[in-house]
DRENKOL-551206 format. One record per residue (C-alpha): chain; x, y, z. Coordinates in steps of 0.001 Angstrom, whole numbers, plus 500000, padded with zeros to 6 digits. Layout:
BEGIN
rec mol->A	xx->X	yy->Y	zz->Z $
...
This chain:
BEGIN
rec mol->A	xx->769519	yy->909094	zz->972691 $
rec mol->A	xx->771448	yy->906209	zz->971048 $
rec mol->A	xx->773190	yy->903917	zz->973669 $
rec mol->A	xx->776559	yy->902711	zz->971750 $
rec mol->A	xx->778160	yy->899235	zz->973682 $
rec mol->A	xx->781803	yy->898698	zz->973524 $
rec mol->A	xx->780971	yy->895918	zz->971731 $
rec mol->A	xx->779048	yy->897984	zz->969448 $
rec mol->A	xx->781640	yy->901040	zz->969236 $
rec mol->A	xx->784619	yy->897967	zz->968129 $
rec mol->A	xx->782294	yy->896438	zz->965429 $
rec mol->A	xx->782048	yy->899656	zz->964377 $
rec mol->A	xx->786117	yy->900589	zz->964337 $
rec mol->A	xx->787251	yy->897393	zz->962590 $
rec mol->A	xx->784036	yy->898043	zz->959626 $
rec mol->A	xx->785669	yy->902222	zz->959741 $
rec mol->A	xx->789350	yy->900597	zz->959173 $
rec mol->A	xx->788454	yy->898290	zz->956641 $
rec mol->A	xx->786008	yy->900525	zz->954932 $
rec mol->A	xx->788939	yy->903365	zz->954912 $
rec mol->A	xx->792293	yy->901242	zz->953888 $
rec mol->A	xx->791264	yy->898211	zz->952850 $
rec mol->A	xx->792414	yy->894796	zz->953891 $
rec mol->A	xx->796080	yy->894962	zz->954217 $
rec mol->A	xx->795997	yy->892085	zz->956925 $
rec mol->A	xx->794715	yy->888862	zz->957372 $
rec mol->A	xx->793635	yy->889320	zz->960991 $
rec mol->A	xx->792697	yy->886431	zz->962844 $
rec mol->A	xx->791607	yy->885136	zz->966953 $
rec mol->A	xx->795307	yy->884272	zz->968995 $
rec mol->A	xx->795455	yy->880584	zz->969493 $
rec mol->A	xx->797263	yy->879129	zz->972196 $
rec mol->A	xx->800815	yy->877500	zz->971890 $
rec mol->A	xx->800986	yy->873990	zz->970852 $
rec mol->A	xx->802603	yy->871874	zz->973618 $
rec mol->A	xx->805843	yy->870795	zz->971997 $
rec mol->A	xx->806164	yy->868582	zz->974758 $
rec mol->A	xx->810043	yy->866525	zz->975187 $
rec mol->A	xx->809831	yy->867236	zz->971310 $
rec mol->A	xx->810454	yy->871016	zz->971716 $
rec mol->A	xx->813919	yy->870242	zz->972957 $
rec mol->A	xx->815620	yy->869404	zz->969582 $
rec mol->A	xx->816620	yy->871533	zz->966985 $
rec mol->A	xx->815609	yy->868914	zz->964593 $
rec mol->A	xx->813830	yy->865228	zz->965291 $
rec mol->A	xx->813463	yy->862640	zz->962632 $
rec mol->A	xx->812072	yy->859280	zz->962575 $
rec mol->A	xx->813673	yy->857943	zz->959603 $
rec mol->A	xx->817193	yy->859917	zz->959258 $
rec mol->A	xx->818861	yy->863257	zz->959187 $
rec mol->A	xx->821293	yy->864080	zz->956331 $
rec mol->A	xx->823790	yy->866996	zz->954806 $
rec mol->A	xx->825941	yy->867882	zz->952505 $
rec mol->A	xx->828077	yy->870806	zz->952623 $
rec mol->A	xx->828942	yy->872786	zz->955614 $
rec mol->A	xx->826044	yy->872932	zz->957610 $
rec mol->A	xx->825556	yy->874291	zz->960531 $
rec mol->A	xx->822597	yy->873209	zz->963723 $
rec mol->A	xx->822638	yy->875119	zz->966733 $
rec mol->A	xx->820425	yy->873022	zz->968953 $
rec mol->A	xx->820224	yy->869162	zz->969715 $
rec mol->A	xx->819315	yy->866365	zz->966838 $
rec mol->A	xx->817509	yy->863537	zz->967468 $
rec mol->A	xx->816466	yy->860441	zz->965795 $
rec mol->A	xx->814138	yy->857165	zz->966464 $
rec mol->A	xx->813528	yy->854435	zz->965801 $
rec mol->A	xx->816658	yy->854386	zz->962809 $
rec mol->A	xx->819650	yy->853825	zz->964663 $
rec mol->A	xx->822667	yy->856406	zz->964238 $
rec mol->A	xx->823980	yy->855325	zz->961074 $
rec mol->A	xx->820649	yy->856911	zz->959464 $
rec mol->A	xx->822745	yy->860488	zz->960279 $
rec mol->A	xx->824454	yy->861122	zz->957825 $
rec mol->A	xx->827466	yy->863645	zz->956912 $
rec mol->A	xx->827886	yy->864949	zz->960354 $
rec mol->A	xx->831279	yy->862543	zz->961001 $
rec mol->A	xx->829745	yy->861860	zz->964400 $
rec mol->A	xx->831645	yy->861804	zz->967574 $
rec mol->A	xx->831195	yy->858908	zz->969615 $
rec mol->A	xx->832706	yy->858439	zz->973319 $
rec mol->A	xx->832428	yy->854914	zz->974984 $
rec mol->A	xx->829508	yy->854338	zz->976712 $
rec mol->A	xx->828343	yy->857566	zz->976194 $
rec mol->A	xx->824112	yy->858759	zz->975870 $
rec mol->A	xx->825414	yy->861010	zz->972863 $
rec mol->A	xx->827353	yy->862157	zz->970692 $
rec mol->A	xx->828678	yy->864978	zz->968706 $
rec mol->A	xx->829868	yy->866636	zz->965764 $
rec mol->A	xx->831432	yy->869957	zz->964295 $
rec mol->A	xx->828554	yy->870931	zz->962704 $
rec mol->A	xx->826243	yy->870749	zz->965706 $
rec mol->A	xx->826823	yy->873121	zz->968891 $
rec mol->A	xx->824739	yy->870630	zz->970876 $
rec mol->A	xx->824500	yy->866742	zz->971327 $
rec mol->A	xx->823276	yy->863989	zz->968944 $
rec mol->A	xx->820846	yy->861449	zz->970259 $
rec mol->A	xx->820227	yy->858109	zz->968440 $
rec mol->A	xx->818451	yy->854677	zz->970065 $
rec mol->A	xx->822135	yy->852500	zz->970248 $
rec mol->A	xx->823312	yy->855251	zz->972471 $
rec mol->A	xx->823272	yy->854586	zz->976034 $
rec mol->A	xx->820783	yy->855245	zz->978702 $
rec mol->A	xx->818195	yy->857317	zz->979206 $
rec mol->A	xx->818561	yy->857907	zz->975766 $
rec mol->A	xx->816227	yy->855318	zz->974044 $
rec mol->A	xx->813543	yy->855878	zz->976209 $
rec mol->A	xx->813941	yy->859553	zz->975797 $
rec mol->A	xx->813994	yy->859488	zz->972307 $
rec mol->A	xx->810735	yy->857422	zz->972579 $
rec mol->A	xx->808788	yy->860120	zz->974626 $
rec mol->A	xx->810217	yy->862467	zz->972121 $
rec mol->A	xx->808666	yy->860839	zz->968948 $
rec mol->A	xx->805750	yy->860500	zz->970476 $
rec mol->A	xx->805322	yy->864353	zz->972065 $
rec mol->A	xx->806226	yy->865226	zz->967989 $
rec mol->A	xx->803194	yy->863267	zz->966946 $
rec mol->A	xx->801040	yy->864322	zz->969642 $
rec mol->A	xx->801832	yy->868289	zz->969080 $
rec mol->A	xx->801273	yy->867940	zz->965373 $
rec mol->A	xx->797751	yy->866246	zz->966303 $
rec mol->A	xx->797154	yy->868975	zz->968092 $
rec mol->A	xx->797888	yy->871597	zz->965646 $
rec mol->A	xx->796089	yy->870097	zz->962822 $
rec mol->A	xx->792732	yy->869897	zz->965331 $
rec mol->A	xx->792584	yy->873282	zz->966256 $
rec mol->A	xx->789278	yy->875398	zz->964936 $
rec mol->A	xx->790505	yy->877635	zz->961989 $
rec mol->A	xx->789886	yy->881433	zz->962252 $
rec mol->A	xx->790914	yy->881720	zz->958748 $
rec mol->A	xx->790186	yy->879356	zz->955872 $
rec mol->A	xx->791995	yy->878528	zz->951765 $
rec mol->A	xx->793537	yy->882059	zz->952522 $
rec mol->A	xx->794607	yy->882958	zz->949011 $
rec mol->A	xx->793567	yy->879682	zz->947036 $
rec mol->A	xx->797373	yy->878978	zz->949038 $
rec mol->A	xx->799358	yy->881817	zz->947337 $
rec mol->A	xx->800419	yy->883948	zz->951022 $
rec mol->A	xx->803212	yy->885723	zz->949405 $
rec mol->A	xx->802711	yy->889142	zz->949906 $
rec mol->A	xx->800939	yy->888818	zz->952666 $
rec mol->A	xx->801069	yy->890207	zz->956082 $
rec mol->A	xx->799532	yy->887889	zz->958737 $
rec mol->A	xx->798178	yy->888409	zz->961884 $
rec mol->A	xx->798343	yy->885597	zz->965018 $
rec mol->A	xx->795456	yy->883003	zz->964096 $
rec mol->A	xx->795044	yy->879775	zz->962653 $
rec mol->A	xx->795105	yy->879092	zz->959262 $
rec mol->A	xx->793945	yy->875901	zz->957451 $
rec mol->A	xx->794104	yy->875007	zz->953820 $
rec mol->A	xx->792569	yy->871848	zz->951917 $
rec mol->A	xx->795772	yy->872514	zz->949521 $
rec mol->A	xx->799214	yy->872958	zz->949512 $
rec mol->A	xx->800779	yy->876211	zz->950359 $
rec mol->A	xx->803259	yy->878265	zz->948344 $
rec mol->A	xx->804972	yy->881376	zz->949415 $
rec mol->A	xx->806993	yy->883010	zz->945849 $
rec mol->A	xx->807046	yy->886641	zz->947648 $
rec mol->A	xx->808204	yy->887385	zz->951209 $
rec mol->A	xx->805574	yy->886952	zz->953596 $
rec mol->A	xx->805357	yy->888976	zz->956992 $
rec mol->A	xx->803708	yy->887650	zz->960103 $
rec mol->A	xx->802887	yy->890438	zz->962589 $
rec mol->A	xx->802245	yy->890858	zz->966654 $
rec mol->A	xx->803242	yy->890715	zz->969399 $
rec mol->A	xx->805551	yy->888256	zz->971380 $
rec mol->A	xx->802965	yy->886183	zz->972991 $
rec mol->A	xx->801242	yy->885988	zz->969702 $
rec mol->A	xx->800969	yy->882475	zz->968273 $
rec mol->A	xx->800377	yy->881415	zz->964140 $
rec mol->A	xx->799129	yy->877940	zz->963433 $
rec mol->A	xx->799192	yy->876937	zz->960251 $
rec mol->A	xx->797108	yy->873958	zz->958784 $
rec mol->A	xx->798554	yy->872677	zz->955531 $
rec mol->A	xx->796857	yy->869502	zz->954078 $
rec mol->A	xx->799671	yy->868802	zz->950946 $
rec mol->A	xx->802956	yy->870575	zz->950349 $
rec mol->A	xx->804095	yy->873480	zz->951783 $
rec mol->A	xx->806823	yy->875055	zz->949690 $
rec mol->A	xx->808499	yy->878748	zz->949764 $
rec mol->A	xx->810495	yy->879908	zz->946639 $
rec mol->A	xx->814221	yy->880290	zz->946601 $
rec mol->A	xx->815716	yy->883532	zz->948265 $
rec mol->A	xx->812623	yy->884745	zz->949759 $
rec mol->A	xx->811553	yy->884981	zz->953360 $
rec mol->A	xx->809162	yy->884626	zz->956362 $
rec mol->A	xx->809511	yy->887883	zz->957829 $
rec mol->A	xx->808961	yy->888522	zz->961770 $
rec mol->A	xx->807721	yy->892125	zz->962452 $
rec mol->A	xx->806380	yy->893783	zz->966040 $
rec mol->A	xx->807994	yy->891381	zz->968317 $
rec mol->A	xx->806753	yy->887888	zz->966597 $
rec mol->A	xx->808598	yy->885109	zz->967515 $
rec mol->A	xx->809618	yy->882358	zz->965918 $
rec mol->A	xx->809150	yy->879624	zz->968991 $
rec mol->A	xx->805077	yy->880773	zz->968505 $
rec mol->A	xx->805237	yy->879793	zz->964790 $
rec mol->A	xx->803844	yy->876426	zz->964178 $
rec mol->A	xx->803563	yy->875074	zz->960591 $
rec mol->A	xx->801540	yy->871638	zz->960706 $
rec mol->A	xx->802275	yy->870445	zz->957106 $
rec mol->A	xx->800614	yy->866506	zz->955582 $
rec mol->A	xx->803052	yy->866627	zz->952567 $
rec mol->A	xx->806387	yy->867415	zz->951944 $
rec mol->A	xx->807957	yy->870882	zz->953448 $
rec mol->A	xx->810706	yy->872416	zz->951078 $
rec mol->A	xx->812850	yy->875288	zz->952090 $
rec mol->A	xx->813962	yy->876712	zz->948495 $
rec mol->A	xx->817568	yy->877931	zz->947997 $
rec mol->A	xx->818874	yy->880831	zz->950336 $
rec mol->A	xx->815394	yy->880823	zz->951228 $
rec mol->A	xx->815021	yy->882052	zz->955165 $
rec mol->A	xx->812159	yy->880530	zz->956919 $
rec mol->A	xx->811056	yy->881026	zz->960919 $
rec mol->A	xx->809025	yy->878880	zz->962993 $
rec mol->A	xx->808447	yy->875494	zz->964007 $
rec mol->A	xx->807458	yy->872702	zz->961198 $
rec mol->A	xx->805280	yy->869421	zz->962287 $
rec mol->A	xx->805459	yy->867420	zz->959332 $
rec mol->A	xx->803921	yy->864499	zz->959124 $
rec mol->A	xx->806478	yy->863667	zz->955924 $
rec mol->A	xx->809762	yy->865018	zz->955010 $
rec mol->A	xx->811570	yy->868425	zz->955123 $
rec mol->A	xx->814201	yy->869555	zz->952505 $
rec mol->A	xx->815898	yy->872692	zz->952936 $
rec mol->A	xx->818044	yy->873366	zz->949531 $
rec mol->A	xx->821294	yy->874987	zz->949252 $
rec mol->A	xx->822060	yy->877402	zz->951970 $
rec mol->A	xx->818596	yy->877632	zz->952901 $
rec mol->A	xx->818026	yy->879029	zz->957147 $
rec mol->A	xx->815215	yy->877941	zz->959362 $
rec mol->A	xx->814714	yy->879637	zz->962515 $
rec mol->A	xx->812853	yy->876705	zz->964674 $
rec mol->A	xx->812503	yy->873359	zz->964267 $
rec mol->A	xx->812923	yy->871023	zz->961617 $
rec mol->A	xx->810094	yy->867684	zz->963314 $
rec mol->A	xx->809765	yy->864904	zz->960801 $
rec mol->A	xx->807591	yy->861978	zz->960968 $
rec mol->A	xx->810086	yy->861137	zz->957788 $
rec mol->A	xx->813461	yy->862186	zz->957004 $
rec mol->A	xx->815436	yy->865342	zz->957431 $
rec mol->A	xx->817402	yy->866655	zz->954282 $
rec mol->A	xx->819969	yy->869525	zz->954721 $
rec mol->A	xx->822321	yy->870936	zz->952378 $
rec mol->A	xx->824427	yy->873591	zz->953578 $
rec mol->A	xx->822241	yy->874889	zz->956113 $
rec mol->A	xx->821702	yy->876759	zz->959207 $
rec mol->A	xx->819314	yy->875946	zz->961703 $
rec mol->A	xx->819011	yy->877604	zz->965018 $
rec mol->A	xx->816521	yy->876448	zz->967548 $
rec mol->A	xx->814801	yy->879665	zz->968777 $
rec mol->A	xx->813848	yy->880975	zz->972152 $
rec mol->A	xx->811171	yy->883085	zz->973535 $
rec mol->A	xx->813580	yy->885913	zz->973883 $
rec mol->A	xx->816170	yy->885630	zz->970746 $
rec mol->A	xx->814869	yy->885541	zz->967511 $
rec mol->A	xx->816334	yy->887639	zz->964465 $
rec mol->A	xx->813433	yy->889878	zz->963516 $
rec mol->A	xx->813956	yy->891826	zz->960201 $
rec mol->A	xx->812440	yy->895072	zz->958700 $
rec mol->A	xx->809598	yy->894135	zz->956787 $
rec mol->A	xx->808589	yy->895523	zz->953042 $
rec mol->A	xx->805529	yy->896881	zz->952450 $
rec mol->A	xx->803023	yy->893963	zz->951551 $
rec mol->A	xx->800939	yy->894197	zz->948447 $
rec mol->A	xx->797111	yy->894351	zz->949313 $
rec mol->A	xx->795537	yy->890880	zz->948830 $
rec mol->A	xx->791993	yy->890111	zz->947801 $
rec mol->A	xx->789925	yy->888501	zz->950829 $
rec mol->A	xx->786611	yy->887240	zz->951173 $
rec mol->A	xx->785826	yy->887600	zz->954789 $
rec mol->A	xx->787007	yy->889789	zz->957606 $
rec mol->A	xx->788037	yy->887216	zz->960334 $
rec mol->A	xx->786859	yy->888188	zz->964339 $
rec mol->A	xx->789228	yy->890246	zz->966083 $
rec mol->A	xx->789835	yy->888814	zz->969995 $
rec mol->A	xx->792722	yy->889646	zz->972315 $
rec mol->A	xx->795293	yy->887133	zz->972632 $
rec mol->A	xx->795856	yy->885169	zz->975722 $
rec mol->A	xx->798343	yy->882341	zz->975472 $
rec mol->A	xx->801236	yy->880695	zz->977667 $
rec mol->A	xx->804458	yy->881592	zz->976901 $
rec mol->A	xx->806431	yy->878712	zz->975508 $
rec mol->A	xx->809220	yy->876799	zz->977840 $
rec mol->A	xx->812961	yy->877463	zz->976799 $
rec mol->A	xx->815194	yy->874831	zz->976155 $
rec mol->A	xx->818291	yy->874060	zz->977808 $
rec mol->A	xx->821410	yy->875678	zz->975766 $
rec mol->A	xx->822474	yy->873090	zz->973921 $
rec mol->A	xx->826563	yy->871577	zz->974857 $
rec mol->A	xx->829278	yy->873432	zz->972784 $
rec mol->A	xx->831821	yy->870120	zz->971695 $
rec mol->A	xx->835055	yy->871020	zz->972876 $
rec mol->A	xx->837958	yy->871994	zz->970857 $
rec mol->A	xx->839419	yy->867909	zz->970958 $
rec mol->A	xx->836536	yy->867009	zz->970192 $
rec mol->A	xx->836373	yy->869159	zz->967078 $
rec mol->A	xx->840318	yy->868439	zz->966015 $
rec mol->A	xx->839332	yy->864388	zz->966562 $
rec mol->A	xx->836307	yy->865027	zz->963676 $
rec mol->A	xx->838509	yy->867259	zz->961692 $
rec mol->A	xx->841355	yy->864947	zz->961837 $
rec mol->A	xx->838632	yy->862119	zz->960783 $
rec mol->A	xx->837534	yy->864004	zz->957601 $
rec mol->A	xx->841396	yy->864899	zz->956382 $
rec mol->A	xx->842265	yy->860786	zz->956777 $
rec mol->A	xx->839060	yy->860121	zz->954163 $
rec mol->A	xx->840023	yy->862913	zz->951969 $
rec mol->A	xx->843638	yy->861746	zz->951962 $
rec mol->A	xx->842539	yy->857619	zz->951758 $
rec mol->A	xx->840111	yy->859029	zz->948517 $
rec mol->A	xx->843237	yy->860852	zz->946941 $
rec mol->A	xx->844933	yy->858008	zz->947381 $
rec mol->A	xx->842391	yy->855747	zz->945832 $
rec mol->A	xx->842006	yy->857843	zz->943202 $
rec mol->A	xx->845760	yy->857495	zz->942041 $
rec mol->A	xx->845762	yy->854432	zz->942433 $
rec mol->A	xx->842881	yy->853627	zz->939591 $
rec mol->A	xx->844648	yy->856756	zz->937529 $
rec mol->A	xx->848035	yy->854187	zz->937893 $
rec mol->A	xx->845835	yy->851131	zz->937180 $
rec mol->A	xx->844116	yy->852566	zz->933936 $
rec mol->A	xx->847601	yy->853513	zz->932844 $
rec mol->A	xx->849435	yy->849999	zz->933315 $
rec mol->A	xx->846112	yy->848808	zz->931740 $
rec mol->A	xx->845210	yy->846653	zz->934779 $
rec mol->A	xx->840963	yy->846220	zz->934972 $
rec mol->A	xx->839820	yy->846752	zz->938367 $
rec mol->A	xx->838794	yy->849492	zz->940724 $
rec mol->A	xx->838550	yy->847055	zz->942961 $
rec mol->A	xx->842096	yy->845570	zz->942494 $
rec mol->A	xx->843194	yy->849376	zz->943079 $
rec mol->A	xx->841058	yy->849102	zz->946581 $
rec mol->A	xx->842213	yy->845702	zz->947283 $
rec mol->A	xx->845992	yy->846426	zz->947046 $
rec mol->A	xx->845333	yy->848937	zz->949375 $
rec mol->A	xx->843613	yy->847018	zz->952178 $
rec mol->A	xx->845990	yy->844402	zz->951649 $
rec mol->A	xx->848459	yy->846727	zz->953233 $
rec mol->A	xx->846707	yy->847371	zz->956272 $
rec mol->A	xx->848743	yy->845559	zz->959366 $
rec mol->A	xx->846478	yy->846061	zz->961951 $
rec mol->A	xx->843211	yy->844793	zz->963201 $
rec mol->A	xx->839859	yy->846251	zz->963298 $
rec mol->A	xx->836891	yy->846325	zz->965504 $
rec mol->A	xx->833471	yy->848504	zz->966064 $
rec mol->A	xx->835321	yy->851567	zz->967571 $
rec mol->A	xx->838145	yy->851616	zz->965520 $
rec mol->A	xx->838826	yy->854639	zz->964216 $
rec mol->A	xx->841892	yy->856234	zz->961608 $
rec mol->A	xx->843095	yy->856012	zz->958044 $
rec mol->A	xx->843174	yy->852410	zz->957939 $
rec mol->A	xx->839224	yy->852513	zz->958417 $
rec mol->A	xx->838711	yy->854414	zz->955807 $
rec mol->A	xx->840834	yy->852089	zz->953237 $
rec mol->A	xx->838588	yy->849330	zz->954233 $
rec mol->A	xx->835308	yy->851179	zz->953950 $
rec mol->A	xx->836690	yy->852405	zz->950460 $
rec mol->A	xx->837382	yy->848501	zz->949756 $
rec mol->A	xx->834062	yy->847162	zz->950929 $
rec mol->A	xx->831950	yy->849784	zz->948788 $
rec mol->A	xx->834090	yy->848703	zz->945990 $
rec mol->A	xx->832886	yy->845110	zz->946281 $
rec mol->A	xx->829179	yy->846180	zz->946205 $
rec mol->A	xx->827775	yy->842917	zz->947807 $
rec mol->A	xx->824832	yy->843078	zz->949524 $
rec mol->A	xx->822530	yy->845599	zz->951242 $
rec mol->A	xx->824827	yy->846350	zz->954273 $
rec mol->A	xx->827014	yy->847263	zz->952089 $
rec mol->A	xx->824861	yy->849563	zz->949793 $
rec mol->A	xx->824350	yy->850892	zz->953453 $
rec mol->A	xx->828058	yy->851737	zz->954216 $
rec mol->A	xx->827954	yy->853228	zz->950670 $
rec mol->A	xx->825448	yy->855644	zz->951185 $
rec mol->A	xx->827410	yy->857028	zz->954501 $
rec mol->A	xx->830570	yy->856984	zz->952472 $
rec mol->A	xx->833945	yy->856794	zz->954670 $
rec mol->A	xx->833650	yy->858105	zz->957906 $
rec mol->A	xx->836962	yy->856491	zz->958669 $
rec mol->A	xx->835237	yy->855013	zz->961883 $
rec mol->A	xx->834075	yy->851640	zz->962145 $
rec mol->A	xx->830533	yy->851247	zz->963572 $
rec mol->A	xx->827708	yy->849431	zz->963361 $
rec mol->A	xx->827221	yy->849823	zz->959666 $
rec mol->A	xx->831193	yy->848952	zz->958696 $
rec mol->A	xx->830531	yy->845850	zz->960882 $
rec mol->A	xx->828065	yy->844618	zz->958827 $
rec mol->A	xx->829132	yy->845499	zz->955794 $
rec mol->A	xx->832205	yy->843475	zz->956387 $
rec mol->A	xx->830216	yy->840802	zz->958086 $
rec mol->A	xx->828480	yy->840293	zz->954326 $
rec mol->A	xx->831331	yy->840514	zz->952371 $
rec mol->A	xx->832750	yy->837393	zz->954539 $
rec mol->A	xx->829695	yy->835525	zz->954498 $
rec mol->A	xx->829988	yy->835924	zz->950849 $
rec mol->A	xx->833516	yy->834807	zz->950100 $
rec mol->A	xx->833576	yy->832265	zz->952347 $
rec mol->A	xx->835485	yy->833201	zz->955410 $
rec mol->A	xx->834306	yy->831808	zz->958911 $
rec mol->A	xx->833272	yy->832865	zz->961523 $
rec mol->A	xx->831606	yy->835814	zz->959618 $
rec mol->A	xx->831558	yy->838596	zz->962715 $
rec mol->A	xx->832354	yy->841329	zz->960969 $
rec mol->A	xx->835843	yy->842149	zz->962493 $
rec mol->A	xx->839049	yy->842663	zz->961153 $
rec mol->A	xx->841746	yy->840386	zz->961943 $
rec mol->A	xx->844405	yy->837712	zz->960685 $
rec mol->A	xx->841999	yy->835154	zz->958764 $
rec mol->A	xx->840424	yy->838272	zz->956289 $
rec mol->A	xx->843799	yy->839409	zz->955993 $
rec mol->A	xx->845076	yy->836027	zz->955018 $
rec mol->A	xx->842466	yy->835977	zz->952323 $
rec mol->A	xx->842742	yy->839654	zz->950956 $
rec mol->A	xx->846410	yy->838913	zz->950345 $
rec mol->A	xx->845837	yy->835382	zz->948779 $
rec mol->A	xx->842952	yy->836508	zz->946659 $
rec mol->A	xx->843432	yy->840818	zz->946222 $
C-alpha cells in the first residue's frame, strides 16, 4: 500500500489546482511586518520638504528633518509660541519640523532614522517571488509574499492583493514605481493596508485619481498627481509632492477594502512555495489631534488676507499699466509704503502679506527666491526674516536684522 505524507498529499493539491485552473495568483511565503519603528507614526515623513497645491487633505501627523518648516509648503501652518508643533486645516493631526520646540528635534531625528532603517530592512528581505511580469502587475491578483524586481514597476490595470489581515506584501522595487491614472490597488479578503510595504530606489508616482494602499519607503521622492488617494504612508528619503490629495494613515482595524474585478490570468514561470503565515500584528498609532475650530478660522482668516493683498496688487499694476507708469514693483512698493506698523518673526495679518508681495517683487537674492517659492502666507517667519534681512543688506540699510521698523520705512518712502 502507498503511504501518502501530508506533505506529500499538499504538493499534490497545489500541482491538482494549478493543473485544473491555471495560475490566477501569484502565491507567495507570508513575510513578517517591517518594523516601522518612531517612523510608523506619521502619515507622511520627508527629509527634504512636503508640498501641495489644491485642497488637500492628510489625516495623520507630517513630519520633516533635517529642512526646517519653511520646506512645508501650502499648508498655511499654524504656529503657537513655544509650541513642539503646529497645525493646519488641511491636516487633522500635528506638524513636526526641527525649529519647533522640544522633544521635537530629537524626535524627528529617531524618526528619520527608523524610516531608513525599515526601508533597509525591506529591501534585504529573501524574495519568494522574482521580475514578476517583466514589472507589468496590472491585472494581477497577489498573494502575501515578497516581491523583488531589478526594474521599475508599472501598474496600467487595477491590481488586487489578497489574504488575510495578518498577511503582509513586501515589495522590492529597484527604479520607479509608477501606477496609471484612475486605477487602483485593490484590498480583497481582509488585506490591510498597514501590512503593505512598497520599498521603491526611484521615484514613486501616484497617477491622477489614481487610489493606492499601503506603506511606501522610498529612498527618493513621491508625487501623487491631481486628486490622487493613498491609504498609508507617504516616507521619503526626498521630497513629498501633493496636489489635491487625500492621505489617511491606516490602522490594523480600518482600512477601506473594495470589491475586486475579476483579474485577467497572467503568464508565470514558476509556482512560488506555499507556507502559512505567521507575522506580528503591526502597532497602531495614536489618533492624530483634530485643530480646533480657532485654530481653523485663524488659517482661514490667513488665506482670505493673501487673496485680498493679491487682488489688491493686482489692481494696482492694472492702474499702473493704465497711467503708463513701469513698475510692478512701484505698484508693490506704494503699497508697503503704507504699512504703519512694525514687523517681527511672529507677526502675522494683511500687512505681512503686502510685504512678502513687495520683497518677491524685488527678486534679490536666494532668501528671497525662498520666500517666493512659499508665496504669501501672510505670516512672518523664518523665511520672511531673511528675505527682508537680504533686501537690506542690499540697499544699504543698517543693522540688516531682518525686522520691520522705522529706518526700512524711512527708506521705502524716500526711495518707493
Amino acid at each position: 500500500m502507498k503511504i501518502f505524507t501530508k506533505t506529500s498529499v499538499a504538493t499534490m493539491t497545489v500541482a491538482f489546482a494549478f493543473g485544473l485552473f491555471g495560475a490566477i495568483t501569484a502565491l507567495a511565503a507570508g513575510p513578517a511586518v517591517v518594523n516601522l519603528g518612531t517612523a510608523g507614526n506619521f502619515a507622511i515623513l520627508s527629509k527634504t520638504g512636503i508640498s501641495t497645491t489644491g485642497t488637500t487633505s492628510v489625516v495623520g501627523d507630517m513630519g520633516v528633518s533635517p529642512a526646517e518648516a519653511t520646506y512645508i509648503t501650502g499648508f498655511a501652518l499654524i504656529l503657537p509660541s513655544a509650541s513642539a508643533f503646529s497645525t493646519s486645516v488641511l491636516v487633522t493631526g500635528k506638524i513636526y519640523a526641527p525649529g519647533y520646540a522640544n522633544p521635537t528635534p530629537a524626535n524627528l531625528t529617531t524618526a528619520i532614522l527608523d524610516m531608513q532603517t525599515a526601508y533597509t530592512d525591506a529591501m534585504s528581505r529573501a524574495s519568494t517571488v522574482t521580475e514578476l511580469g517583466a514589472g507589468n502587475i496590472g491585472g494581477l491578483t497577489l498573494a502575501s509574499g515578497v516581491y523583488k524586481w531589478g526594474t521599475g514597476v508599472t501598474i496600467p490595470t487595477d491590481v488586487t492583493l489578497s489574504g488575510g489581515a495578518n498577511d503582509v506584501w513586501i515589495f522590492q522595487v529597484a527604479q520607479n514605481l509608477d501606477i496609471s491614472s484612475a486605477k487602483k490597488i485593490i484590498l480583497a479578503g481582509g488585506a490591510q493596508a498597514n501590512n503593505i510595504f512598497w520599498a521603491v530606489a526611484g521615484q514613486t508616482t501616484i497617477g491622477t485619481t489614481a487610489v493606492f494602499n499601503g506603506n511606501i519607503l522610498d529612498q527618493t521622492a513621491i508625487v501623487l498627481n491631481t486628486g490622487a488617494t493613498l491609504n498609508g504612508r507617504a516616507l521619503a528619503q526626498s521630497a513629498v509632492t501633493l496636489d489635491a490629495n487625500i492621505v489617511t494613515m491606516p490602522t490594523s482595524s480600518t482600512v477601506s477594502t473594495p470589491t475586486p474585478t475579476v483579474p485577467a490570468v497572467p503568464a508565470t514561470s514558476a509556482t512560488p512555495a506555499v507556507s502559512t503565515v505567521t507575522s506580528a500584528t503591526p502597532a497602531t498609532s495614536a489618533t492624530p489631534a483634530v485643530p480646533t475650530s480657532e485654530e481653523r478660522k485663524a488659517a482661514l482668516q490667513l488665506q482670505i488676507d493673501g487673496l485680498l493683498t493679491n487682488v489688491r496688487s493686482l489692481q494696482s499694476q492694472l492702474q499702473a499699466k493704465q497711467q503708463g507708469s513701469p513698475a510692478q514693483a512701484s505698484a508693490f512698493g506704494q503699497q508697503v509704503r503704507a504699512i504703519a506698523t512694525s514687523m517681527t518673526k511672529g507677526s502675522r495679518g494683511n500687512d505681512v502679506s503686502t510685504l512678502q508681495q513687495f520683497l518677491i517683487s524685488q527678486n534679490k537674492g536666494p532668501a528671497t527666491q525662498a520666500l517666493s517659492e512659499a508665496g504669501a502666507t501672510a505670516y512672518f517667519g523664518v523665511l520672511t526674516r531673511a528675505a527682508l534681512a537680504e533686501f537690506q543688506a542690499t540697499v544699504g540699510i543698517s543693522p540688516a536684522l531682518g525686522n520691520f521698523g522705522p529706518i526700512t520705512r524711512a527708506y521705502l518712502m524716500a526711495n518707493y
